[in-house]
N, C-alpha and C positions, 0 to 999 in steps of 0.2 A: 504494500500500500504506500503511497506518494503523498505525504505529510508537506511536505514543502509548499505547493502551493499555497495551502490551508495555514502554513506559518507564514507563510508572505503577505499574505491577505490581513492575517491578525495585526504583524507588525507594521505592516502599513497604516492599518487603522490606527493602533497605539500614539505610531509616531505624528501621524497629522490631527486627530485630539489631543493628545497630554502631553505631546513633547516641548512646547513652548509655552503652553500656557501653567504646568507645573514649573519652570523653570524660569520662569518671570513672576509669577506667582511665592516662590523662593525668594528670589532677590527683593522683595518686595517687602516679605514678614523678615529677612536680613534689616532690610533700612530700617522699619517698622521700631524692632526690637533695638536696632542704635540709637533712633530719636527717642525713643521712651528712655532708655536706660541713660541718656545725654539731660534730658527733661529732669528726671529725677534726680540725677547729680545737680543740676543745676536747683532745684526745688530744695535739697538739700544744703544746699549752702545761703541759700535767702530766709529761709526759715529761722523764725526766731524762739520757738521751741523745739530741742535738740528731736528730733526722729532720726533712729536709726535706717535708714534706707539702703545701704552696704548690701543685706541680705537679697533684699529683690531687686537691685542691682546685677549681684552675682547672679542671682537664680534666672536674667533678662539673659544673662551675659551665656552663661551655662545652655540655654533654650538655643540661643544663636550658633551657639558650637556644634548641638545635634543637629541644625537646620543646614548647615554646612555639611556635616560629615552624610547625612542620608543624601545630600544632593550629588557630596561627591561617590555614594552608592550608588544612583542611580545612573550617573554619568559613568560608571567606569563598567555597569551592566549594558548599557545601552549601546557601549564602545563595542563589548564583547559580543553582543548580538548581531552588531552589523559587521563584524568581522565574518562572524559564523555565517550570516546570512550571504557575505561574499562566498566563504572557503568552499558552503553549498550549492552556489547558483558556477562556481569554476568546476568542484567535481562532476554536477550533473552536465555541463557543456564538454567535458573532456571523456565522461561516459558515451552521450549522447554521437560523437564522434568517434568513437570507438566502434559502436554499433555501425553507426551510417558505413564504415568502413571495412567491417567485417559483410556485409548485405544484411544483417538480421533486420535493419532496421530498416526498412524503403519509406524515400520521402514522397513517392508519384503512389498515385491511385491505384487497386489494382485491377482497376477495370480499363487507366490507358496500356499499350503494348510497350 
């Protein structure tokens, strides 16, 4: 059975939904999470009763390092899929010529002479 197509299909679809718009969507809760965490430094130092704000600071700062690291998962998944998805669309062209080359495979009808 010949799964490739049915993965081409899939990862097409993937890539023209969620590939940009997760990935702008990312840099976006990045800046997000530096203007709050900026905000609140700043809120923290105008304040004239002492609030500790350090902790959700860190905990802004901490959020921002998983939004990084799953992005750079996803990024080095999606590297690896389109590798694969070449290595497969080369082996089947270098099969598929093997064939035509051996006659197993006839590209003409078999109804022309």
């Amino acid at each position: 059975m010949n799964y490739l197509p049915k993965i081409n299909r899939k990862r097409h679809r993937l890539d023209q939904t969620n590939n940009c718009p997760i990935e702008e969507s990312q840099v976006e809760l990045r800046e997000h999470i530096d203007n709050l965490a900026s905000e609140l430094c700043r809120i923290n130092e105008h304040q004239k009763v002492a609030l500790d704000l350090d902790p959700y600071v860190k905990k802004l700062l901490n959020a921002r390092r998983r939004v990084v690291l799953v992005n750079n998962i996803l990024q080095n998944a999606q590297e690896r899929l389109r590798r694969l998805n070449h290595n497969v669309a080369k082996e089947t062209a270098r099969r598929k010529t093997m064939l035509e080359a051996s006659g197993v495979f006839n590209t003409r009808s078999p109804s022309k002479p």
